[in-house]
VEXTI-544542 format. One record per residue: residue number from 1; residue in three letters; chain; x, y, z of N, C-alpha, C in turn. Coordinates in Angstrom, 1 decimal, always signed. Layout:
REM residues N
RODO  NUM  ALA  A  X  Y  Z  X  Y  Z  X  Y  Z
...
This chain:
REM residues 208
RODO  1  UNK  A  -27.8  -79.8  -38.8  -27.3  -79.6  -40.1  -28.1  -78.4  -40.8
RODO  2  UNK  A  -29.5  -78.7  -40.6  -30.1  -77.4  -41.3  -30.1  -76.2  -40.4
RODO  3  UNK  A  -29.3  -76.0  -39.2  -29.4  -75.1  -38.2  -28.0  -74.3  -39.1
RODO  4  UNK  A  -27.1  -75.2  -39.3  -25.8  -74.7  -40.2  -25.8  -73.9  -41.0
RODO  5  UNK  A  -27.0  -74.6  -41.5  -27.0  -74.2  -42.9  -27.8  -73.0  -43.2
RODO  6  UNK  A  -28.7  -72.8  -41.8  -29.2  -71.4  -41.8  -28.3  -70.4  -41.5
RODO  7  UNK  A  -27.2  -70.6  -41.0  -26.6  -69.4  -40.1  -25.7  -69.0  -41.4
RODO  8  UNK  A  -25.3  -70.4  -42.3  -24.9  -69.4  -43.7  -25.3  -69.2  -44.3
RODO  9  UNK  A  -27.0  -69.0  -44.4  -27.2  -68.7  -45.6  -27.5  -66.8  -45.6
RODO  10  UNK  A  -27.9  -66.6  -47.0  -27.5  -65.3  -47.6  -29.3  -64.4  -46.7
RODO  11  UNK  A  -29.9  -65.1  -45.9  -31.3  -64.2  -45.1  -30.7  -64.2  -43.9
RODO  12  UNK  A  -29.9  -65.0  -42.8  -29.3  -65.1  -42.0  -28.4  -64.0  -42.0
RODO  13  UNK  A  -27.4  -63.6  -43.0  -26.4  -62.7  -42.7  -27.0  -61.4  -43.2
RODO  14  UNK  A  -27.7  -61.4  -44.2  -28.8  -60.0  -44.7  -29.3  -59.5  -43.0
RODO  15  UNK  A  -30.0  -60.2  -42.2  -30.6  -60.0  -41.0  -29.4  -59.3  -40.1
RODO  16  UNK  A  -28.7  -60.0  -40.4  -27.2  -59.6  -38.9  -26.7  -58.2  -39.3
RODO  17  UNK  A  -26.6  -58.0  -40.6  -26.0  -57.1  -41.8  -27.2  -55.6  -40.8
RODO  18  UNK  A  -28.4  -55.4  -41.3  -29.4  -55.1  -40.9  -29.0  -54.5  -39.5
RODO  19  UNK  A  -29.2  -55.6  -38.8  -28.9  -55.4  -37.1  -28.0  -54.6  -36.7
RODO  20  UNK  A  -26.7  -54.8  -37.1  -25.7  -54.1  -37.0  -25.8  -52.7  -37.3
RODO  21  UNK  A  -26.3  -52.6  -38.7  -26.6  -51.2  -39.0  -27.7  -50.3  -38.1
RODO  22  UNK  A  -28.3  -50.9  -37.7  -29.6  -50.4  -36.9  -29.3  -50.1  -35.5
RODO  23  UNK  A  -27.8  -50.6  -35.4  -27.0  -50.2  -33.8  -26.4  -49.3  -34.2
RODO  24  UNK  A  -25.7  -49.3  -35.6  -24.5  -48.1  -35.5  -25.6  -46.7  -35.7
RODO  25  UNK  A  -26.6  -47.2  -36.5  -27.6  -45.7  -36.3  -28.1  -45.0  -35.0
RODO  26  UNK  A  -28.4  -45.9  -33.9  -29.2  -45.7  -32.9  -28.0  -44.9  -31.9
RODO  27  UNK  A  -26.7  -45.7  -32.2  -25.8  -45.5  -31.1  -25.2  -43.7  -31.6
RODO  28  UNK  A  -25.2  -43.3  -32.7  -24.7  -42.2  -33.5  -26.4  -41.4  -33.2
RODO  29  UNK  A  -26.8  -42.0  -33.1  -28.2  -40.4  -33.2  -28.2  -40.3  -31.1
RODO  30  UNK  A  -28.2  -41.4  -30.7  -28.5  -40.9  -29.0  -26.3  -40.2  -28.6
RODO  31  UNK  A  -25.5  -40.6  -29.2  -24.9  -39.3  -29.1  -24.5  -38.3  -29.6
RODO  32  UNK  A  -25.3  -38.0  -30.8  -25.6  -36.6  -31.3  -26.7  -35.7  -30.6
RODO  33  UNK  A  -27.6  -36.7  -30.0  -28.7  -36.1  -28.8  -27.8  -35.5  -27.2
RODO  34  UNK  A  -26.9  -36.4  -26.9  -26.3  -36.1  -25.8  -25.5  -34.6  -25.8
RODO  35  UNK  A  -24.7  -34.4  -27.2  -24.2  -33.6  -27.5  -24.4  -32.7  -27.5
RODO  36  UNK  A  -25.6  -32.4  -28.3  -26.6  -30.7  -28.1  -27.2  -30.5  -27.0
RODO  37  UNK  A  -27.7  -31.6  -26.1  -28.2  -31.5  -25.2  -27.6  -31.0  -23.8
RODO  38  UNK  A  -26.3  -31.4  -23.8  -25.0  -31.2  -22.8  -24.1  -30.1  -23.3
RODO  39  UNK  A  -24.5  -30.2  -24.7  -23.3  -28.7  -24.9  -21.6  -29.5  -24.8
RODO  40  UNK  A  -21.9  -30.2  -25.2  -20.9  -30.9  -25.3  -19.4  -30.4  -25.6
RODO  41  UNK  A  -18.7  -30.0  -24.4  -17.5  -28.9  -25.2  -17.2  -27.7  -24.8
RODO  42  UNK  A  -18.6  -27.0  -24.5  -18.9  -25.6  -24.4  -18.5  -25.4  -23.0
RODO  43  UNK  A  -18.0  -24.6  -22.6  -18.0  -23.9  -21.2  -17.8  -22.2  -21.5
RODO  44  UNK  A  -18.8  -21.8  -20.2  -18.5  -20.6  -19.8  -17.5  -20.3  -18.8
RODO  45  UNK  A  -17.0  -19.3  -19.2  -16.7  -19.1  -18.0  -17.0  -17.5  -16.5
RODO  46  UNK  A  -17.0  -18.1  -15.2  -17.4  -17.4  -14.3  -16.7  -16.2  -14.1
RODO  47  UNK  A  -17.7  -15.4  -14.4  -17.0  -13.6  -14.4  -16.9  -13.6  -12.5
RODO  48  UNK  A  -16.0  -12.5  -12.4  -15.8  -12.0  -11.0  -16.6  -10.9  -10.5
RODO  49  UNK  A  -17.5  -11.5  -9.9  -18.6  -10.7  -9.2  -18.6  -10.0  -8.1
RODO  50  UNK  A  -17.2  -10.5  -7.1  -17.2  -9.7  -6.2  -17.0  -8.0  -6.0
RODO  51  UNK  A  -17.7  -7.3  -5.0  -17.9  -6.2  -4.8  -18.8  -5.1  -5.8
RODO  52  UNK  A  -19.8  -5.9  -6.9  -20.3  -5.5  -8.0  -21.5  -5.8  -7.0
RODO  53  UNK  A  -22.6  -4.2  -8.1  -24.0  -4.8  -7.5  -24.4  -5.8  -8.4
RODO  54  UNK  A  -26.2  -5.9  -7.7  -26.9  -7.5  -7.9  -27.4  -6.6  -9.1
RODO  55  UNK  A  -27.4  -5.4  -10.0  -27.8  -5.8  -11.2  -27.0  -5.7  -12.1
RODO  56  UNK  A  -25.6  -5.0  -11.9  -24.1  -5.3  -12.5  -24.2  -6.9  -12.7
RODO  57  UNK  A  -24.3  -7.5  -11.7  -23.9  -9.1  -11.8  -25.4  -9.7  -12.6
RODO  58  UNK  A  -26.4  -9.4  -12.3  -27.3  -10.0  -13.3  -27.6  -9.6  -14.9
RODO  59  UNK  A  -26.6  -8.7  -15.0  -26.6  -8.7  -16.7  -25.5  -9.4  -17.1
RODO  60  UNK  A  -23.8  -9.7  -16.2  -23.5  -10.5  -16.6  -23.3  -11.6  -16.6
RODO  61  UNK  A  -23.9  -12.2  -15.7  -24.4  -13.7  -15.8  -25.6  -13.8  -17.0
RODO  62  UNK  A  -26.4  -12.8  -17.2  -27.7  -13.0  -18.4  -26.5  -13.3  -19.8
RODO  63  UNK  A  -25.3  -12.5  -19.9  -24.5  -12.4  -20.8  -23.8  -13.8  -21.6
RODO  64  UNK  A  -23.9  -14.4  -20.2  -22.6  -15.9  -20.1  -23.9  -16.8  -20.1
RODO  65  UNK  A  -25.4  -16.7  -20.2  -26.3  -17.1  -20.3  -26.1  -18.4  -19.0
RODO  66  UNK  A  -26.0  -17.8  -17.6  -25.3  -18.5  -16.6  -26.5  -17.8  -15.8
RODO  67  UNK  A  -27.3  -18.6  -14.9  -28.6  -18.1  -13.5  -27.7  -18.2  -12.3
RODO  68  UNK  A  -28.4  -16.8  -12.0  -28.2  -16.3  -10.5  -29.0  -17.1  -9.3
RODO  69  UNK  A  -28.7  -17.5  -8.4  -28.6  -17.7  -7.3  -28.3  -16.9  -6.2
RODO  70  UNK  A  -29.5  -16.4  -5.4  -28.9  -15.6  -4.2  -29.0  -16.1  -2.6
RODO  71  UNK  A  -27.6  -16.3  -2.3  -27.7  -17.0  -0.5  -27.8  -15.3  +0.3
RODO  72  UNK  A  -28.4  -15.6  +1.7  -28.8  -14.6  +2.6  -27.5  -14.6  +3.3
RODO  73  UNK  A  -26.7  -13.9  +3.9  -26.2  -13.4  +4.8  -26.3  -12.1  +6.3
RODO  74  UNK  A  -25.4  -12.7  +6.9  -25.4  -11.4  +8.5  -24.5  -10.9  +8.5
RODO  75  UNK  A  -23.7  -10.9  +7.9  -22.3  -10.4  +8.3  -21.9  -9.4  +7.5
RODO  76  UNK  A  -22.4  -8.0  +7.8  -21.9  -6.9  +7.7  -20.4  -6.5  +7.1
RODO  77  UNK  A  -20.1  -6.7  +5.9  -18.8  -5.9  +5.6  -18.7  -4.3  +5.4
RODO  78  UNK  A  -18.0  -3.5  +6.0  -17.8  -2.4  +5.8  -17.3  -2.1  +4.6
RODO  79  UNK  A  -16.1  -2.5  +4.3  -15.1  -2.6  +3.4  -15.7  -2.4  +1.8
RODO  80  UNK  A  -17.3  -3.2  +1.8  -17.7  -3.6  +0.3  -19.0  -2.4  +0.8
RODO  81  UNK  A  -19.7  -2.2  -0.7  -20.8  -0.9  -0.9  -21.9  -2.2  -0.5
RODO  82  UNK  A  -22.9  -1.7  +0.3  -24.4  -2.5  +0.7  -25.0  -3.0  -0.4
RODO  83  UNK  A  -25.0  -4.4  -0.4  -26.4  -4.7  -1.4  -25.3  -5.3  -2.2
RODO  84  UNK  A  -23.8  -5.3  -2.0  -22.8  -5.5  -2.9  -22.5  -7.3  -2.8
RODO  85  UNK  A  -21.3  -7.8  -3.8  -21.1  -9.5  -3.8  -20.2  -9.3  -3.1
RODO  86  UNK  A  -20.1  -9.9  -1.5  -19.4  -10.5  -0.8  -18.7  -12.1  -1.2
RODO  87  UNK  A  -19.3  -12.9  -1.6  -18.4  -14.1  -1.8  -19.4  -14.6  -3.0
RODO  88  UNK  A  -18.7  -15.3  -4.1  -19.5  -16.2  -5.3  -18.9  -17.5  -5.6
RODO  89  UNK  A  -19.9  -18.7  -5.5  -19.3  -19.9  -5.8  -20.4  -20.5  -7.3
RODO  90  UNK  A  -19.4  -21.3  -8.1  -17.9  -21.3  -8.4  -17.2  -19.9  -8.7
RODO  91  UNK  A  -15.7  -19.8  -8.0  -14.8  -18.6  -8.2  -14.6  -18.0  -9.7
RODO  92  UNK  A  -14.4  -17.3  -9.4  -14.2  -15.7  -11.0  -13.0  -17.0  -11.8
RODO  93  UNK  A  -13.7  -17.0  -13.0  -12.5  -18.1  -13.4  -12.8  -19.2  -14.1
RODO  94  UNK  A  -13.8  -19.9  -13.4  -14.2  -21.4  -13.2  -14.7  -21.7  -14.6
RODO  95  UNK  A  -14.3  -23.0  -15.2  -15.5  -22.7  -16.6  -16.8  -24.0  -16.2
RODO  96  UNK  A  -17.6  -23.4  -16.5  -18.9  -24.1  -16.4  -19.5  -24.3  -17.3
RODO  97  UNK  A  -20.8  -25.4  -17.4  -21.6  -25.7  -18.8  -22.4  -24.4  -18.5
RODO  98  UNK  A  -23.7  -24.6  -19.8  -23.8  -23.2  -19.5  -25.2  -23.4  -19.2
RODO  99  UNK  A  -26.0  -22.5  -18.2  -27.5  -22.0  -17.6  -27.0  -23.0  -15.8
RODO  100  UNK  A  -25.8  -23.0  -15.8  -24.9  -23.6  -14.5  -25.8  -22.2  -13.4
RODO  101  UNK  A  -25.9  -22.6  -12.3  -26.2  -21.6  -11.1  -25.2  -21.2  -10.2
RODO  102  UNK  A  -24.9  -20.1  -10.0  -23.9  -19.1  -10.1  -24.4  -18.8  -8.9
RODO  103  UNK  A  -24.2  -18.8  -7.6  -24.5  -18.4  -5.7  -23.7  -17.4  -5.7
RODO  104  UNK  A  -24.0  -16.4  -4.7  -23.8  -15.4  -4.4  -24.0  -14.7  -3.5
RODO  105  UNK  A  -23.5  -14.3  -2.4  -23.6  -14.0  -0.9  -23.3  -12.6  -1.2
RODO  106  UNK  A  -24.6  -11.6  -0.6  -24.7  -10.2  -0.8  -24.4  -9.5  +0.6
RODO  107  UNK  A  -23.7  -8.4  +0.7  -23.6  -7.3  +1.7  -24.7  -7.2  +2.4
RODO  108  UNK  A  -25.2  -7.2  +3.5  -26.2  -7.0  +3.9  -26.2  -5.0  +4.3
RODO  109  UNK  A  -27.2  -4.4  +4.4  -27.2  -2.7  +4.5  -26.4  -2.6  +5.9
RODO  110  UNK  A  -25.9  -3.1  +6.7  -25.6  -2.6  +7.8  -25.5  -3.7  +8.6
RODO  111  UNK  A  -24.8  -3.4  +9.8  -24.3  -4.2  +11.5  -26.1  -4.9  +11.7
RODO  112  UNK  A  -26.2  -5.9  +12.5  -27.0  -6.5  +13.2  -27.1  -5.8  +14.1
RODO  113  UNK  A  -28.7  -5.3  +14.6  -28.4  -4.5  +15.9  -28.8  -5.8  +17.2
RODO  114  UNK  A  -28.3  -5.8  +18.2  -28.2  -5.8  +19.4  -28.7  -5.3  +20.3
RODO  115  UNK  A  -28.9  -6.3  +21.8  -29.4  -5.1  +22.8  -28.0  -5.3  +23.5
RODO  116  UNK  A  -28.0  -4.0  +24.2  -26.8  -3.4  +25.1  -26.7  -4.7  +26.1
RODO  117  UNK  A  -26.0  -4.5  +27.0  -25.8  -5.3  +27.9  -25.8  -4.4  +29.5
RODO  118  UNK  A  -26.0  -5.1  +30.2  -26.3  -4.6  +32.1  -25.3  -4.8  +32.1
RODO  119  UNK  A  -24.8  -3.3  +32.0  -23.2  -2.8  +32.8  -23.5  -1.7  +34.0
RODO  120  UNK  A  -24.5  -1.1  +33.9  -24.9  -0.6  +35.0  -24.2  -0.8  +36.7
RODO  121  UNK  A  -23.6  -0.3  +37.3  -23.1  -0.8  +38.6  -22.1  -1.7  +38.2
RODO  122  UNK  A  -21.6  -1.9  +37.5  -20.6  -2.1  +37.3  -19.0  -1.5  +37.1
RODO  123  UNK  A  -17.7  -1.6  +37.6  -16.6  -0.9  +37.4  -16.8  -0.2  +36.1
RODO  124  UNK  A  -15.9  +0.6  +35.3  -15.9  +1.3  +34.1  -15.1  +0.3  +33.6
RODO  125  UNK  A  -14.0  -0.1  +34.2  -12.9  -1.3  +33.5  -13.7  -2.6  +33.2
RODO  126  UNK  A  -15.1  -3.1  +33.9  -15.6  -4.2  +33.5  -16.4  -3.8  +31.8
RODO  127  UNK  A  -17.1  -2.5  +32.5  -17.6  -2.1  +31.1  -17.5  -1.7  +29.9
RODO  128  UNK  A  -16.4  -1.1  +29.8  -15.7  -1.2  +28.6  -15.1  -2.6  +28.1
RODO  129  UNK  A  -14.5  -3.1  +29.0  -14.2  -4.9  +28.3  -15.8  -5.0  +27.5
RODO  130  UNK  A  -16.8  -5.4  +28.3  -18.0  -6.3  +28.1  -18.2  -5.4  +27.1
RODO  131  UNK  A  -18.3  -4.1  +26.7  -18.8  -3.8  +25.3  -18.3  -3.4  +24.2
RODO  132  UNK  A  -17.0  -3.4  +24.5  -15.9  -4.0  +23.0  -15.5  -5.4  +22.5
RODO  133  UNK  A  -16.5  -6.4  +23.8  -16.4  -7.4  +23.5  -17.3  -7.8  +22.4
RODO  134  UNK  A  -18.4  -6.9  +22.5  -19.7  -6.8  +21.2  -19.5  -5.6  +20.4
RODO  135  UNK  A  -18.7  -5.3  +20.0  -17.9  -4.7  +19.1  -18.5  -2.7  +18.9
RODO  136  UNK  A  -19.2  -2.5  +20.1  -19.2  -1.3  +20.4  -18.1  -0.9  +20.5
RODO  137  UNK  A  -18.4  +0.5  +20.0  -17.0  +1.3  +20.2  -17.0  +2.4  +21.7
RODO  138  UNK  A  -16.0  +2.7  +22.5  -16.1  +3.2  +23.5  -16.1  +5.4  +23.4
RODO  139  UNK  A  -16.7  +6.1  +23.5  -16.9  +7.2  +23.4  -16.2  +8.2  +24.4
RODO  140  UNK  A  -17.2  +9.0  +24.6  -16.8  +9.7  +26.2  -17.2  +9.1  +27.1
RODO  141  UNK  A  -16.0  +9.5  +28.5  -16.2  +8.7  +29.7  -16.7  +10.0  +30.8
RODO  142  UNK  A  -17.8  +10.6  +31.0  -18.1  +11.6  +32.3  -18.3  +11.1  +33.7
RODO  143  UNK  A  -18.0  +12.1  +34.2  -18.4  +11.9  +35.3  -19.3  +12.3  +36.0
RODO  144  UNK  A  -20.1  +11.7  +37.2  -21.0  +12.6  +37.7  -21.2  +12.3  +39.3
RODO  145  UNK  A  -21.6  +13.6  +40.4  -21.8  +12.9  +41.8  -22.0  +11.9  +41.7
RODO  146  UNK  A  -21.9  +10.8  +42.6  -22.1  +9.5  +43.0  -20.7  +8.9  +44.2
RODO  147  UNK  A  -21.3  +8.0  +44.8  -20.4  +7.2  +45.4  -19.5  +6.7  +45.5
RODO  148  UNK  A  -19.5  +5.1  +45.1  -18.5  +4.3  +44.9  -17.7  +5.3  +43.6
RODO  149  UNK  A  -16.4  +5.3  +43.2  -15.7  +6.1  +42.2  -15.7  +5.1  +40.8
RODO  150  UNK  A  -15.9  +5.8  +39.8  -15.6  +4.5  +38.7  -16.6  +3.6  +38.4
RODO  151  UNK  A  -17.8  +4.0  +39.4  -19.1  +2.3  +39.1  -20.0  +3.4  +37.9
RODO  152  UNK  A  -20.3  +2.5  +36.9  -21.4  +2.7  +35.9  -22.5  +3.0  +36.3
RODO  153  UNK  A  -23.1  +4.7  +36.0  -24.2  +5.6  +36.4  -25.5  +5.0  +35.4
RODO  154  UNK  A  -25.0  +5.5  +33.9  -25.6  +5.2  +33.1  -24.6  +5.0  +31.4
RODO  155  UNK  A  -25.4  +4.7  +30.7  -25.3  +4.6  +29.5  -25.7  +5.9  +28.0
RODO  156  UNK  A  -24.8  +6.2  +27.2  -24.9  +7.3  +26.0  -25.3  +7.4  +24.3
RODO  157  UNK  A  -25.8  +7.4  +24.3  -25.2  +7.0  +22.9  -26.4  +8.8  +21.9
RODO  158  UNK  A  -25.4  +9.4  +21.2  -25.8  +10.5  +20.4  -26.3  +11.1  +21.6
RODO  159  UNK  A  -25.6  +11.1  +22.7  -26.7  +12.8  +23.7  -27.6  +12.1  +24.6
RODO  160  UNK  A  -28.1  +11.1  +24.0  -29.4  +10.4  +25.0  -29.3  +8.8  +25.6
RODO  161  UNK  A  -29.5  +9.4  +27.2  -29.8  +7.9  +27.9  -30.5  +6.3  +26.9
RODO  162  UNK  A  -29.8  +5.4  +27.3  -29.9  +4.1  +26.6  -30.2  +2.7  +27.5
RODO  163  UNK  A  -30.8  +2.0  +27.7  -31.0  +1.1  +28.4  -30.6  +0.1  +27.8
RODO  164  UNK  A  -31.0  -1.4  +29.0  -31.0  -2.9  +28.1  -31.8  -3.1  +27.3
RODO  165  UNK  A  -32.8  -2.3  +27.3  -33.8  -2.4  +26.0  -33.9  -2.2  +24.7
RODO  166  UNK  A  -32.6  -0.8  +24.8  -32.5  -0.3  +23.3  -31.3  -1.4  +22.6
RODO  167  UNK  A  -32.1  -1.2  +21.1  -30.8  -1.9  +20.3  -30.1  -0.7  +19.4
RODO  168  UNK  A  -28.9  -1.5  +19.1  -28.3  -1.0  +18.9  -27.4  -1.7  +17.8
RODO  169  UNK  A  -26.7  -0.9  +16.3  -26.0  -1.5  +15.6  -24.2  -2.1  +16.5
RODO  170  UNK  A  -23.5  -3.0  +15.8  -22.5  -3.4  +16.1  -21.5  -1.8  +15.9
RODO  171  UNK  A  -20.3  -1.4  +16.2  -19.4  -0.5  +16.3  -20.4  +0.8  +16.6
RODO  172  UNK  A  -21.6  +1.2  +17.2  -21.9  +2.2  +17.5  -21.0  +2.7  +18.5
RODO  173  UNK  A  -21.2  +3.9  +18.7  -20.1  +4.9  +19.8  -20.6  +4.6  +21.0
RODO  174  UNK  A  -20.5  +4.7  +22.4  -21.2  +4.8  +22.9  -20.2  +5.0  +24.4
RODO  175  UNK  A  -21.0  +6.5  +25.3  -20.2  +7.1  +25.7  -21.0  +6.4  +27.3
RODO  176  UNK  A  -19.9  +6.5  +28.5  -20.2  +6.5  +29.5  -20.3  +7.3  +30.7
RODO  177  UNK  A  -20.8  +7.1  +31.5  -21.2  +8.2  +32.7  -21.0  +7.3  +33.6
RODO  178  UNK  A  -20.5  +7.6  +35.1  -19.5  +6.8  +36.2  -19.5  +8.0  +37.1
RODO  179  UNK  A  -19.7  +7.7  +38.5  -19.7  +8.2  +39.5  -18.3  +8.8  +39.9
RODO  180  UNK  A  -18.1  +9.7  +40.6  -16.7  +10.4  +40.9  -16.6  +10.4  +42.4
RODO  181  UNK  A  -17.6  +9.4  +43.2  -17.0  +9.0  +44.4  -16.9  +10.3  +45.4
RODO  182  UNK  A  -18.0  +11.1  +44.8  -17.5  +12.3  +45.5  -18.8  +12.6  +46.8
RODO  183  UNK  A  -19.9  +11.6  +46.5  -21.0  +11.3  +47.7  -20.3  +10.4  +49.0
RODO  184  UNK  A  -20.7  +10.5  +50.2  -21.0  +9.6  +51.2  -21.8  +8.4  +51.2
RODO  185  UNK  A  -21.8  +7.3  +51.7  -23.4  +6.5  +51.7  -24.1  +6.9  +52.4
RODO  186  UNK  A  -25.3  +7.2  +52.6  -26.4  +8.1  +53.4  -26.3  +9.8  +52.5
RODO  187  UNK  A  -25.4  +10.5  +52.0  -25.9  +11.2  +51.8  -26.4  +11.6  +49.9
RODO  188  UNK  A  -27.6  +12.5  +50.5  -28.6  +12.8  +48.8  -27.4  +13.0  +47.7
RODO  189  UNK  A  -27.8  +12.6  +46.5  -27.3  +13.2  +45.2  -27.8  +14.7  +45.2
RODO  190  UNK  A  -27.0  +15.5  +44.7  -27.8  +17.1  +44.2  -28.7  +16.7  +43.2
RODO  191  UNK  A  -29.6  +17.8  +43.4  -30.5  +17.3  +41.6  -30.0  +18.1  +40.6
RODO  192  UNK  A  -29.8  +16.7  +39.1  -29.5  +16.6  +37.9  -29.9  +18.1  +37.3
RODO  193  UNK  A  -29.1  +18.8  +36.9  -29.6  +19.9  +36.4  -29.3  +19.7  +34.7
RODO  194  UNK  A  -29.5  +21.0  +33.7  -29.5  +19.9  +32.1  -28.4  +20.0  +31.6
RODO  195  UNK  A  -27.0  +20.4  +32.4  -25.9  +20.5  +31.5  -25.5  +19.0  +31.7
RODO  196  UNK  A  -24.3  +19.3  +30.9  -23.8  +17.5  +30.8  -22.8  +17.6  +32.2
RODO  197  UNK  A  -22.7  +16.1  +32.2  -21.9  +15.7  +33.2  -20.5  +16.2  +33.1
RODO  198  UNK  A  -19.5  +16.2  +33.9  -18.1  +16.7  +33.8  -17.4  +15.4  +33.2
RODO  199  UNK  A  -16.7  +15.8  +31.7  -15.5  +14.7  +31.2  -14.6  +14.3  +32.1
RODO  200  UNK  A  -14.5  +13.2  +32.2  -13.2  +12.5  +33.1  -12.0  +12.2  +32.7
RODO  201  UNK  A  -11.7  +14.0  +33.1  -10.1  +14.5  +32.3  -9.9  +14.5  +30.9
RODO  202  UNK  A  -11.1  +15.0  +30.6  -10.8  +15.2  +29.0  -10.7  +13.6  +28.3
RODO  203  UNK  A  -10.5  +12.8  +29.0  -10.2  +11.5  +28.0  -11.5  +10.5  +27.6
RODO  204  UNK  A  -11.3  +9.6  +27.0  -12.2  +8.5  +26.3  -12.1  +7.7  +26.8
RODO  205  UNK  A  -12.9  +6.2  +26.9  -12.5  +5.0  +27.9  -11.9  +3.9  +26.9
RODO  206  UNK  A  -11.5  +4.5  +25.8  -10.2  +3.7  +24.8  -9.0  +3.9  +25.2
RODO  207  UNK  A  -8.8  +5.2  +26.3  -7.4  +5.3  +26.6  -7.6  +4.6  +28.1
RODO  208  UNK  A  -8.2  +3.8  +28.4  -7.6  +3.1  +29.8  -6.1  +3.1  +30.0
């Protein structure tokens, strides 16, 4: 009975009165905190960075008050200027909160270089496959004494002999020298004198 009589009386609901208010305060200030804090509303949005340089794009991301992120890449595009934005995630567009990190995959200066491959003694038709299969490009095809007709003497590239050792960027030129089958077995090669070897009919080993 006197349990009753507390829950009606005028200290009992003054307290609840109180309580209540001390929720609606707490609950109205932690999401006016959330608000400013989250930007509640605000989005930027992602400028289009592709084919711009890294400090084109770092003024405007500083602008959109949006941080750069830089991923490493291999992959050589010709198409875009070195040092340039090959791919950005999120895409030109996107709206984001804002100090969001903005990735960016940059042009690298140039091809990967590579070492050549042992084509040496090999057909001319093997060798050309195998090195447009690594995205060399095929040059002049000469010829010079030798035996078997058509087998791989040596390797070219700008004027000067090239081994398996040397590397080399992806689409370099690179010309060949092949025997013209015009030796015996058993007999000597003439000695190499410094002119260049004789073109093999004027043509390139692109025109197979």
């Amino acid at each position: 009975m006197n349990f009753i009589k507390f829950l009606l009386s005028k200290a009992f609901l003054k307290h609840i009165l109180l309580a209540v208010m001390a929720i609606v305060v707490i609950v109205f200030v932690v999401l006016k905190w959330l608000n400013i804090t989250t930007n509640h509303g605000e989005f930027k949005e992602v400028p289009d960075l592709t084919g711009k340089s890294i400090k084109v794009v770092e003024a405007l991301l500083e602008e959109q008050t949006l941080r750069l992120k830089i991923q490493d890449c291999t992959n050589y595009n010709p198409d875009f200027p070195k040092f340039s934005v090959l791919e950005q995630n999120p895409e030109k567009g996107t709206k984001v909160k804002e100090d969001r990190k903005i990735y960016v995959t940059l042009n690298p200066s140039g091809y990967k270089k590579i070492k050549l491959p042992d084509v040496v003694g090999k057909t001319k038709r093997q060798a050309v496959a195998t090195l447009k299969a690594l995205d060399f490009q095929i040059g002049k095809v000469y010829q010079k004494p030798g035996f078997a007709k058509d087998v791989v003497m040596e390797l070219e590239y700008k004027g000067k002999k090239i081994t398996t050792e040397d590397l080399l960027s992806r689409t370099s030129v690179i010309d060949i020298v092949v025997s013209d089958g015009s030796l015996d077995f058993g007999e000597s090669a003439p000695v190499e004198s410094e002119e260049k070897p004789s073109e093999e009919n004027g043509e390139s080993g692109d025109q197979e």
